[in-house]
Backbone as CSV, one residue per row, in Angstrom:
resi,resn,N_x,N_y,N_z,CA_x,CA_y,CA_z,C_x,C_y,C_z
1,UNK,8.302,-11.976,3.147,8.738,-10.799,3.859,7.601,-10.334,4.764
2,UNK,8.033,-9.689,6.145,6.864,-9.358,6.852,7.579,-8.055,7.277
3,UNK,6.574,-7.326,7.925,6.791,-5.997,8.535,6.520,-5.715,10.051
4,UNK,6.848,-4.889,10.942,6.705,-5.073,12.432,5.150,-4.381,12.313
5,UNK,4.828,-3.588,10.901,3.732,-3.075,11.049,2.268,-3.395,10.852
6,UNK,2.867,-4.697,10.863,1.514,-5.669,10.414,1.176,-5.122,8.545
7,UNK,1.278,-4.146,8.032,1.052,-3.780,6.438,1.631,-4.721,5.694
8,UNK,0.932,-4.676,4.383,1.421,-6.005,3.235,3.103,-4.928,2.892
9,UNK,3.880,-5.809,2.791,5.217,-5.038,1.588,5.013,-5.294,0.478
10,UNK,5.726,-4.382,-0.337,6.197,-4.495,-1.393,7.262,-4.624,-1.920
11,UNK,7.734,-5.492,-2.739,9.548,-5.027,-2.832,9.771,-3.666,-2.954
12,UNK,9.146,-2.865,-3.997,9.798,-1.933,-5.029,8.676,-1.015,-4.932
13,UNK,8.651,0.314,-5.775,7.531,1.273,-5.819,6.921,1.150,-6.751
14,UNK,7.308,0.346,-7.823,6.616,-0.075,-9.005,5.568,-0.676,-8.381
15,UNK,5.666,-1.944,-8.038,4.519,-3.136,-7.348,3.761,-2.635,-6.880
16,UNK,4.181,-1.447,-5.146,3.369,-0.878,-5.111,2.266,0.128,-5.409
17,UNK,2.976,0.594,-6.537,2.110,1.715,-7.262,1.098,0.714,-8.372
18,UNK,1.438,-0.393,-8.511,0.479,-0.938,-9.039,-0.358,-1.340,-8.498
19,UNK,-0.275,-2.445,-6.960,-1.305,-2.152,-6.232,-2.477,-0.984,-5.645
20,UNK,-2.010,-0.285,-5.636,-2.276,1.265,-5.502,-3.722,1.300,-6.694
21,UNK,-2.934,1.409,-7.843,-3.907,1.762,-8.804,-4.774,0.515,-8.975
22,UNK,-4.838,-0.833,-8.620,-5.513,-1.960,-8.797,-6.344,-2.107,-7.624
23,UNK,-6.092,-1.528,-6.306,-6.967,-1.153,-5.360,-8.338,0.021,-5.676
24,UNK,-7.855,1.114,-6.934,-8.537,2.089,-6.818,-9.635,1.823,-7.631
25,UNK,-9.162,0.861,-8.629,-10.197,0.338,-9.755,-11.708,-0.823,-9.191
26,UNK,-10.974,-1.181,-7.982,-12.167,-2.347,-7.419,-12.363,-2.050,-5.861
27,UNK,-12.607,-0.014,-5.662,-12.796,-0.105,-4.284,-14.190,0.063,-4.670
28,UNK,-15.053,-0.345,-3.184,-16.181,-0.266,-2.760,-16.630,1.462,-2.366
29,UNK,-17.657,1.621,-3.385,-17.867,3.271,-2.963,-18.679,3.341,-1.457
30,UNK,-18.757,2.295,-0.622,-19.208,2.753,0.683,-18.007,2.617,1.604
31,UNK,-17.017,2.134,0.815,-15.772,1.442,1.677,-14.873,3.474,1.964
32,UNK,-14.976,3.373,3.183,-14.817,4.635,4.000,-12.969,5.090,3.454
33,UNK,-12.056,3.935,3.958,-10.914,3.551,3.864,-9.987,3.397,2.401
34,UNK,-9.530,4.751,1.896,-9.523,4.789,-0.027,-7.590,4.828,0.324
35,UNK,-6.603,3.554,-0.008,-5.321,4.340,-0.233,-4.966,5.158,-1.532
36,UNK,-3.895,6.407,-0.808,-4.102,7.283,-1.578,-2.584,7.517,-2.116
37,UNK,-1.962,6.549,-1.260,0.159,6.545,-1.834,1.108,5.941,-1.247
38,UNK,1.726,5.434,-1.850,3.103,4.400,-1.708,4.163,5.429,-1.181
39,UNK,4.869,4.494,0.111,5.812,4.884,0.969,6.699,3.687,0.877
40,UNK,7.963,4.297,1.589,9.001,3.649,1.760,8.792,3.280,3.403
41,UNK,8.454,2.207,3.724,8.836,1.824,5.323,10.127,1.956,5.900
42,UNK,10.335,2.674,6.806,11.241,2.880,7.565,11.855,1.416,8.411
43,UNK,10.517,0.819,8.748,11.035,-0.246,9.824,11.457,-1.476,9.078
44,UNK,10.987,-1.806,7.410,11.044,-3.081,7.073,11.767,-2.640,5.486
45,UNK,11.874,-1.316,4.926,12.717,-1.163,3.702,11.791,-1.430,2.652
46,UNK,10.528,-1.847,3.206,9.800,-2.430,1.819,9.055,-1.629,1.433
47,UNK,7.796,-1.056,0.402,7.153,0.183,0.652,5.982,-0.396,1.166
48,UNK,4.732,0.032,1.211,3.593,0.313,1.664,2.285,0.918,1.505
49,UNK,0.883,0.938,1.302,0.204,1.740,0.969,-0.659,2.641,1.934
50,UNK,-1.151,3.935,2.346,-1.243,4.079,3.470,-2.386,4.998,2.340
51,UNK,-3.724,5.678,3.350,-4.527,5.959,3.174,-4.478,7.973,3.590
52,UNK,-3.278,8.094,3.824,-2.756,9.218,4.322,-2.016,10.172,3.846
């Protein structure tokens, strides 16, 4: 599956909320860029993680 938004999908909000929390466990504390919540994409149906 791809997105027009260039972002990884997810099927479901589960997956992504697991990515989510598996991102938060191995970010880099100089790494500027922290996501902070799972969305539903409008353009591709899949969700998303956005830093916003």
């Amino acid at each position: 599956m791809t997105c027009p938004t260039g972002k990884r999908p997810y099927p479901n909000k589960g997956a992504a909320r697991t990515a989510l929390a598996s991102a938060t466990r191995r970010r880099n504390p100089r790494q500027q860029r922290r996501e902070t919540r799972a969305y539903r994409c409008l353009s591709c149906n899949a969700w998303h993680l956005t830093s916003n």
